[in-house]
C-alpha positions in Angstrom: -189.4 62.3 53.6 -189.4 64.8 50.8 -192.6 67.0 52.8 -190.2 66.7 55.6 -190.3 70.7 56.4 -190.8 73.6 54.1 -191.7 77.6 53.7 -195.0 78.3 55.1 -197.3 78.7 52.0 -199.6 82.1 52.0 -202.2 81.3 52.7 -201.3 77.8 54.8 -203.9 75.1 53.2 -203.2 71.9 55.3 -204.2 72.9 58.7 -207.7 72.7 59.8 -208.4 76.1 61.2 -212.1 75.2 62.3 -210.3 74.0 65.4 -207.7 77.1 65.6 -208.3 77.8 69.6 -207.2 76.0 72.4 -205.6 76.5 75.8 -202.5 75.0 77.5 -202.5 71.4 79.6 -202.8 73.9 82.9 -205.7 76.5 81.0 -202.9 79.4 82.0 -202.7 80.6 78.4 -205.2 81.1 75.4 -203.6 80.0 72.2 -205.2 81.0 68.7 -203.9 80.3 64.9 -205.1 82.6 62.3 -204.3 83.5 58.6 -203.2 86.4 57.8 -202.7 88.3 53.9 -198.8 87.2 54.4 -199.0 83.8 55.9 -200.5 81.8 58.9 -199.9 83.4 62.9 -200.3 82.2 66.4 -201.2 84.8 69.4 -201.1 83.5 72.7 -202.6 85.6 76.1 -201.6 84.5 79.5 -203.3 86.7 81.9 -202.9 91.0 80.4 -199.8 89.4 78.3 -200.6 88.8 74.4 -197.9 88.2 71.7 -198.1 87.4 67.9 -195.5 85.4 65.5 -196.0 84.5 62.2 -195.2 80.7 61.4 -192.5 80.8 59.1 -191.2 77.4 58.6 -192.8 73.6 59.1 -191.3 70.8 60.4 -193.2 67.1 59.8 -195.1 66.0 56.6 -198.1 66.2 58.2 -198.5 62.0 58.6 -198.8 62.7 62.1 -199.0 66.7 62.5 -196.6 69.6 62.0 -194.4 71.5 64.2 -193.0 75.1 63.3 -190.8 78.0 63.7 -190.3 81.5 64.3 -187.8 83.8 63.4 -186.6 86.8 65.0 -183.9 88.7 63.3 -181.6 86.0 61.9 -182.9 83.7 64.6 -184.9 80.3 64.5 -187.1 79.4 67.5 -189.6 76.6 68.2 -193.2 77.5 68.0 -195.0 76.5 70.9 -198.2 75.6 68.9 -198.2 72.3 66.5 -200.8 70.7 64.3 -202.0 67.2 65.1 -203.2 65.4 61.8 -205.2 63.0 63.4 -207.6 64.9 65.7 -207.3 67.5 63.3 -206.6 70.1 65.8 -204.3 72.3 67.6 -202.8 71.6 70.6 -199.4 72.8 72.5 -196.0 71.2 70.7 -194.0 68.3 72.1 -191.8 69.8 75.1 -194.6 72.4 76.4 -197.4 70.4 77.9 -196.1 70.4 81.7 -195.0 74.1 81.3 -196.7 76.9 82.8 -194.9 79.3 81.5 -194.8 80.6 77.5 -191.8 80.0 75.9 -191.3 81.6 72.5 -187.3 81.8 72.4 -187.0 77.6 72.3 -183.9 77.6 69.7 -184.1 75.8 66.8 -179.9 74.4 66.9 -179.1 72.3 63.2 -179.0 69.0 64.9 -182.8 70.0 65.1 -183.2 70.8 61.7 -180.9 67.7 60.5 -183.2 65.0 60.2 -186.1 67.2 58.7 -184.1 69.8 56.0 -180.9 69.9 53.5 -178.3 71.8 53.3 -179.0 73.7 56.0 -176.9 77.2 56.7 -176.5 77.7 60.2 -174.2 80.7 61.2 -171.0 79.5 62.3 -170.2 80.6 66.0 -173.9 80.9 66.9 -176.4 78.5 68.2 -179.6 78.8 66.0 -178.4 81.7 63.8 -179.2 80.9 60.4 -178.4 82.5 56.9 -182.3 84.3 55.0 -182.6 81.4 53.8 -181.8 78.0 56.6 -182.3 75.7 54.5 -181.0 75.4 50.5 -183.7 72.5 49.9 -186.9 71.1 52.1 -187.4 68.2 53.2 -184.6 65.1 52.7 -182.7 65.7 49.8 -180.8 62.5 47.8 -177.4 63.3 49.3 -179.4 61.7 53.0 -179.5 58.8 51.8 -177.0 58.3 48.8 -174.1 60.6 50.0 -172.6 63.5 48.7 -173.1 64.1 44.8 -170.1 66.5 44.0 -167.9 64.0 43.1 -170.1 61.8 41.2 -171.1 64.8 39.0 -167.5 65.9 38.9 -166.6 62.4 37.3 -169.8 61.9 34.7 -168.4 65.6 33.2 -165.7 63.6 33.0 -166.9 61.0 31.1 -166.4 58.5 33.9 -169.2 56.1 33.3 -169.6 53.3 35.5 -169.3 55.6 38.8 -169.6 54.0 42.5 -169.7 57.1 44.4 -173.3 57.2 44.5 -174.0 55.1 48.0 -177.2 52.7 47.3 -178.2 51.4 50.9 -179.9 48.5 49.8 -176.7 47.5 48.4 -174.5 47.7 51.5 -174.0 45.2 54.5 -176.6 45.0 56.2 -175.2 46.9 59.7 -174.3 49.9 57.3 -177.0 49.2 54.9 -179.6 49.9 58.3 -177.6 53.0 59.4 -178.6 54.8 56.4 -182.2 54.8 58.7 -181.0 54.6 61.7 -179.1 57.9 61.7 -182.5 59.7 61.9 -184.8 57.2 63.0 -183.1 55.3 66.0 -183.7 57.8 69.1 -183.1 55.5 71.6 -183.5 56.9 74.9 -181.1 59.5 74.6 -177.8 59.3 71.7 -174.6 60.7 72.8 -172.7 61.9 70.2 -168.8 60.4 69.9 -165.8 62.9 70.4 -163.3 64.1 67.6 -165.3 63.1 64.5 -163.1 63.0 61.3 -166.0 64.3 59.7 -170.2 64.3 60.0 -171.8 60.3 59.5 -172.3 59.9 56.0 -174.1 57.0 53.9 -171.5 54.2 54.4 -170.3 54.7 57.2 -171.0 53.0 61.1 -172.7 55.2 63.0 -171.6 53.5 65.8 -168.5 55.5 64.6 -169.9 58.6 65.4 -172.5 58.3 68.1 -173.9 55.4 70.9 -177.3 55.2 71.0 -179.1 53.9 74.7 -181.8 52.0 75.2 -183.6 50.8 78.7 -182.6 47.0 78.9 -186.5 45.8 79.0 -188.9 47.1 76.6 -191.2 49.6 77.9 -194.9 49.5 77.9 -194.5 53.4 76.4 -193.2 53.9 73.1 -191.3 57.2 71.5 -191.8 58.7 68.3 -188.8 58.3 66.9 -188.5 54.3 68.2 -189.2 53.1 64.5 -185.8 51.4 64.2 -185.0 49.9 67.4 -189.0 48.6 67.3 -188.3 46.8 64.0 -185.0 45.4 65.4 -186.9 43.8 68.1 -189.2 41.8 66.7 -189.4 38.1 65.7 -189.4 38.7 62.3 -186.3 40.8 61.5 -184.8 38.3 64.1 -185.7 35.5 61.9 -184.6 36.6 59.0 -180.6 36.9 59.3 -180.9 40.5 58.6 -182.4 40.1 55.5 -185.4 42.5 56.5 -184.6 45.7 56.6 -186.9 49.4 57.0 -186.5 48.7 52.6 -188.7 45.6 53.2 -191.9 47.2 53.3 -191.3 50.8 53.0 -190.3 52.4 49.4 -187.9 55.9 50.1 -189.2 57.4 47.0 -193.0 57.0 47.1 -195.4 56.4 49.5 -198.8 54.3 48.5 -202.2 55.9 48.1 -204.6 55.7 51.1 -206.7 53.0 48.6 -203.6 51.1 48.2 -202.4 50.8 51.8 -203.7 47.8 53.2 -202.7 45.6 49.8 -199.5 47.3 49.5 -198.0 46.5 53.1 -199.6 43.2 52.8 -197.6 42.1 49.9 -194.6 42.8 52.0 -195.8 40.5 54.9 -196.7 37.9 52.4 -193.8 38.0 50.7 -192.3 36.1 53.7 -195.5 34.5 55.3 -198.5 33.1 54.1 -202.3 33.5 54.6 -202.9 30.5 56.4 -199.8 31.7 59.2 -203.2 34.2 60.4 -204.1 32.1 63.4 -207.8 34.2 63.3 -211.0 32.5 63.4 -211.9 32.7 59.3 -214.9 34.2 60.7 -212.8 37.2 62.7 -210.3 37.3 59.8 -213.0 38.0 57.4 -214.2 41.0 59.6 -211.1 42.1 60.0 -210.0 42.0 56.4 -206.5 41.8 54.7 -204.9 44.5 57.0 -202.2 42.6 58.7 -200.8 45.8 60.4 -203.9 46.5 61.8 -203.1 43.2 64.2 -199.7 42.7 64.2 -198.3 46.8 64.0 -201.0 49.0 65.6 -201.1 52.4 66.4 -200.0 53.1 69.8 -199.8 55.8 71.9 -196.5 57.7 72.3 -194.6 58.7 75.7 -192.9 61.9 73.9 -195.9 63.3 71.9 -199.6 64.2 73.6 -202.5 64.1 70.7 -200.4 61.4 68.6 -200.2 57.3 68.1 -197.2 56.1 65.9 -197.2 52.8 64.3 -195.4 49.8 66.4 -192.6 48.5 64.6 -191.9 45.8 66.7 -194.5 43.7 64.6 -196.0 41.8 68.0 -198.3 38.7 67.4 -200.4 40.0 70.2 -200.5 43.4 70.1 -202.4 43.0 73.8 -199.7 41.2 75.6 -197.2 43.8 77.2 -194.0 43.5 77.4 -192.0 42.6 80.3 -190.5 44.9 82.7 -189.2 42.7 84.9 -185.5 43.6 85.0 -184.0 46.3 87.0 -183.9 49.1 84.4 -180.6 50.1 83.2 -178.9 51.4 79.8 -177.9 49.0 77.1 -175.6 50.6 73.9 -177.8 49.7 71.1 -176.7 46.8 68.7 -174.1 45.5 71.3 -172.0 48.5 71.1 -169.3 48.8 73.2 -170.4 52.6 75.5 -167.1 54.2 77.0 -167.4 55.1 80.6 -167.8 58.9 79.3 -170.4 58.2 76.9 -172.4 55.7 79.5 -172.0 58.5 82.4 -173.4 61.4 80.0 -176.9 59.3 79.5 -177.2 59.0 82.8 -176.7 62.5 83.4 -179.3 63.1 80.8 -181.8 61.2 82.3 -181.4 61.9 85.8 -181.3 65.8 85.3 -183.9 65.2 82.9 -186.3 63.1 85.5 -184.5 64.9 88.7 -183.7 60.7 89.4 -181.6 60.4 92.4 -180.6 56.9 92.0 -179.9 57.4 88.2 -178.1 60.2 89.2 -175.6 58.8 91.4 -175.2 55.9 89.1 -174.0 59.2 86.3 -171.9 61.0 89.2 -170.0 57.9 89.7 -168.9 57.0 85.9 -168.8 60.5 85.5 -166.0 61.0 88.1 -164.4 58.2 86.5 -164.8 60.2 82.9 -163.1 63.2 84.5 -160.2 61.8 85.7 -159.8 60.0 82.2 -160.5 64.0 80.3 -160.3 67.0 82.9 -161.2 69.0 79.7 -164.3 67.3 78.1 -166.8 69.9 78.7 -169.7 68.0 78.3 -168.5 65.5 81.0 -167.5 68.7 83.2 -170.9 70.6 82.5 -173.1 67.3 83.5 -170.9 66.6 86.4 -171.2 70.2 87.8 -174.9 70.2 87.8 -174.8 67.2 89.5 -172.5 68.6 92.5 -175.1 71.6 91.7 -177.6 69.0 93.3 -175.7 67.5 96.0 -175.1 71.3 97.5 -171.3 71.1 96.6 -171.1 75.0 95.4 -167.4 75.6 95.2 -166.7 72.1 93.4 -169.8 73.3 90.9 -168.2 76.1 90.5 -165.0 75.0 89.6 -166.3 72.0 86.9 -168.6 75.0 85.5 -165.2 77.4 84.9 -163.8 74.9 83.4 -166.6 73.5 80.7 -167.2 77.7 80.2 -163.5 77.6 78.0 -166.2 75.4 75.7 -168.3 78.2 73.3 -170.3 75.4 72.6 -171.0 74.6 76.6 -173.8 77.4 77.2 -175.4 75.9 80.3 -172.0 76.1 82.2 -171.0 79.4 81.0 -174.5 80.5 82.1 -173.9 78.8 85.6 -170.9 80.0 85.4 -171.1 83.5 85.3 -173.9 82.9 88.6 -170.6 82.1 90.5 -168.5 84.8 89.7 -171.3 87.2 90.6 -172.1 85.1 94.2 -168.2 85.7 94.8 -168.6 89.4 93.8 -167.8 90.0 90.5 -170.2 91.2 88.7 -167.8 93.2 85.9 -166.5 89.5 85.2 -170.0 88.0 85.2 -171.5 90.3 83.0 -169.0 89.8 80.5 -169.4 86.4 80.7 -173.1 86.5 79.9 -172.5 88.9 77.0 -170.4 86.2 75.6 -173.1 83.9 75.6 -175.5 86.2 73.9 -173.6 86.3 71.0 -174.0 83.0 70.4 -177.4 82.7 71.6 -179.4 86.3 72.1 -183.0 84.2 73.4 -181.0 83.0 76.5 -183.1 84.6 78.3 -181.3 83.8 81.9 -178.6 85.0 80.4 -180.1 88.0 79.6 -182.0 88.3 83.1 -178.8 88.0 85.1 -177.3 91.0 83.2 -180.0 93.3 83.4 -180.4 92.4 87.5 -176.4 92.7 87.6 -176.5 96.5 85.9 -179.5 97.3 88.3 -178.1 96.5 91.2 -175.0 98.4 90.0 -177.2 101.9 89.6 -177.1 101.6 85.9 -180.9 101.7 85.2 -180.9 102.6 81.8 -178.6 99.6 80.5 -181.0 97.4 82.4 -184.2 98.7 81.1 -182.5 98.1 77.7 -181.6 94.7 78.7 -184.8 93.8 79.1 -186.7 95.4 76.6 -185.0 93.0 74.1 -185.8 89.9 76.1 -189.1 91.2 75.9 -188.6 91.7 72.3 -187.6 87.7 72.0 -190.1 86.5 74.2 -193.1 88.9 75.1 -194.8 86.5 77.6 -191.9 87.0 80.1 -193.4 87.9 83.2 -189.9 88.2 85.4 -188.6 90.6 82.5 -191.6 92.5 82.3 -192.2 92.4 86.2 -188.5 93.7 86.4 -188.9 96.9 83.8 -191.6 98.1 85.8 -189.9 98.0 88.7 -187.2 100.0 87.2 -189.7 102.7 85.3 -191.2 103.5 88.1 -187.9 104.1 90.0 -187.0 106.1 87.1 -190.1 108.3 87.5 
């Protein structure tokens, strides 16, 4: 966890640049990673287009592979390149393989950077603006897992010996004691985050308290990257055990074993609760196979949310074959039994049916989320999700309406986005444009954003504000072909 993310070294010594050039899933665009005197750089060409950005920052220890990010001006964005440590190659990042298109303004917002840095310094009002320095300390820090440390060094100055405000997980119960991992671990489906928080989770707290996590009711064939906790809670053996196992079982926050040591290392955990004759092998097969009891029971599986990857299976099967049924008509469960208001429920719907463009999810969301906004008129999220779902249904002026209101929202970009399109449908475009302008203070690679104005101020006769408009999306994101399609449209009406 400590080699979480980091500061590009110079000259970048994990990656395997033998394998340094690849194309996109669709062979539209040529990807190649280089070092440079100053650090390691990906150019991408898609057709006459070529750009170059210096990889400034990593994200992932490299177990599996490393992601990374950009910066423009005071601005983090998502690399579309990654690193895959076990082909030892490059490939596109998680998110871009169906995409024709090159997107380098992805913003990098802190609940991105949450589970990977510490202390992070976002810049308040903005959506993935971030202080020269984002993040005081790489990787997780002590204060992830043991809470805030001000007050226990405040007290030992004091003298205070003794001192309990130190959180040690392993010491909790064992629903708080497992939050501790689950706050960055448990994905779920999709987690939807709990209204008017007294303050962020910390270790010690539910994190029921601050967020519902949604899983599918029957356990999919598929698994997710991020499924290590609600794998582990599925299986036999944390079942078994009265919540006596926990992720602390086997795994050691502080240290990780030695390649050499792996297989005897994890196998003392298993034995600590089983025994060598529970292997139900053939002696012959199980001295063929060895001592590696994961290599059976936890196997490396392919992932739904990650091409070029397998992740261990947490769910400890005792055939690793058999798949799991999906006989059940799939619909969301609240992990751990939690109870999911009807505004929390309806917004992972929306997710997913937006997401998957599901009709029959999404009328399953437009129906709690009707309910929701009767409940709240002025939850934005509720308003944004239901909007685009009128959006869909070809209910404009109702669209419209939810999109105005979620807009009051600075944090509700999508709807002030959409709802700036309105105004300028009904005529006026002085109002949109302001409207857009607002949200590029917040978040300057919105490139729609951006788009709309610089169509808006051409369409108005003022050529020069457009052309300027553009030439800074083009100065976030290079492999733009509407922006750069647009500009020469207007220089050669200039001419």
């Amino acid at each position: 966890m400590a080699k979480s993310s980091g500061v590009m070294p110079v000259p970048a010594v994990f990656e395997n640049l033998r394998q340094n050039e690849f194309r996109n899933n669709q062979g539209t665009a040529e990807y190649r990673v280089a070092t440079k005197a100053d650090g390691l750089y990906f150019s991408v060409r898609q057709g006459d287009i070529t750009a170059t950005r210096r990889l400034e920052y990593f994200i992932g220890s490299g177990a599996a592979g490393r992601s990374y990010l950009t910066r423009v001006g005071t601005f983090l964005f998502q690399a579309p390149v990654s690193y895959y440590s076990a082909e030892r190659r490059w490939q596109v990042s998680p998110g871009y393989e169906r995409s024709n298109d090159v997107n380098l303004n992805r913003p990098i917002e802190p609940s991105c950077l949450n589970c990977h840095a510490s202390r992070i310094q976002a810049v308040a009002g903005t959506r993935n603006g971030y202080a020269a320095q984002p993040f005081l300390e790489d990787g997780i820090s002590c204060e992830r897992c043991h809470g805030p440390g001000e007050r226990h060094m405040q007290r030992m100055k004091a003298g205070i010996t003794g001192d309990k405000e130190i959180v040690n997980p392993a010491k909790l119960e064992a629903v708080r004691r497992g939050d501790v991992c689950a706050q960055c671990h448990l994905a779920g489906e999709v987690r939807i985050a709990k209204v008017n928080q007294a303050h962020p989770y910390q270790p010690g707290d539910l994190l029921s308290d601050h967020s519902v996590t949604f899983l599918w009711n029957s356990r999919s064939a598929v698994r997710r990257v991020n499924g290590h906790f609600e794998g582990l809670a599925q299986s036999r053996c944390h079942q078994a055990s009265g919540e006596k196992m926990w992720c602390g079982t086997c795994h050691d926050p502080h240290r990780q074993p030695a390649a050499a040591e792996r297989v005897a290392y994890y196998r003392k955990r298993c034995l600590s609760c089983h025994t060598p004759q529970d292997c139900k092998l053939p002696s012959v097969e199980r001295e063929r196979r060895g001592d590696d009891c994961t290599a059976c029971h936890m196997p490396r599986s392919d992932v739904r949310d990650v091409q070029h990857a397998t992740f261990t299976d947490h769910s400890i099967p005792r055939d690793a074959n058999q798949q799991p049924s999906s006989e059940r008509r799939p619909e969301l469960i609240a992990f751990g039994g939690q109870q999911a208001s009807v505004t929390e429920e309806g917004l992972a719907y929306a997710f997913i049916a937006l997401r998957d463009n599901d009709r029959i999810l999404g009328g399953k969301a437009f129906e709690l989320l009707q309910a929701a906004s009767a409940e709240n008129p002025s939850d934005s999220k509720v308003a944004t999700q239901l909007a685009q779902l009128f959006d869909k249904m070809g209910n404009d002026s109702r669209a419209c309406e939810l999109y105005e209101r979620a807009s009051v929202d600075p944090e509700a970009i999508a709807a002030a986005i959409n709802h700036g399109n309105c105004l300028a449908r009904n005529g006026r475009a002085k109002e949109s444009i302001a409207v857009w302008q607002g949200v590029l203070k917040s978040s300057p690679g919105e490139e729609g954003a951006r788009l709309n104005i610089a169509v808006a101020l051409y369409q108005s006769g003022d050529l020069s504000g457009a052309e300027a408009q553009l030439r800074e999306t083009l100065r976030l994101n290079p492999m733009s072909s509407k922006a750069r399609q647009l500009l020469n449209e207007i220089t050669a009406l200039a001419k």
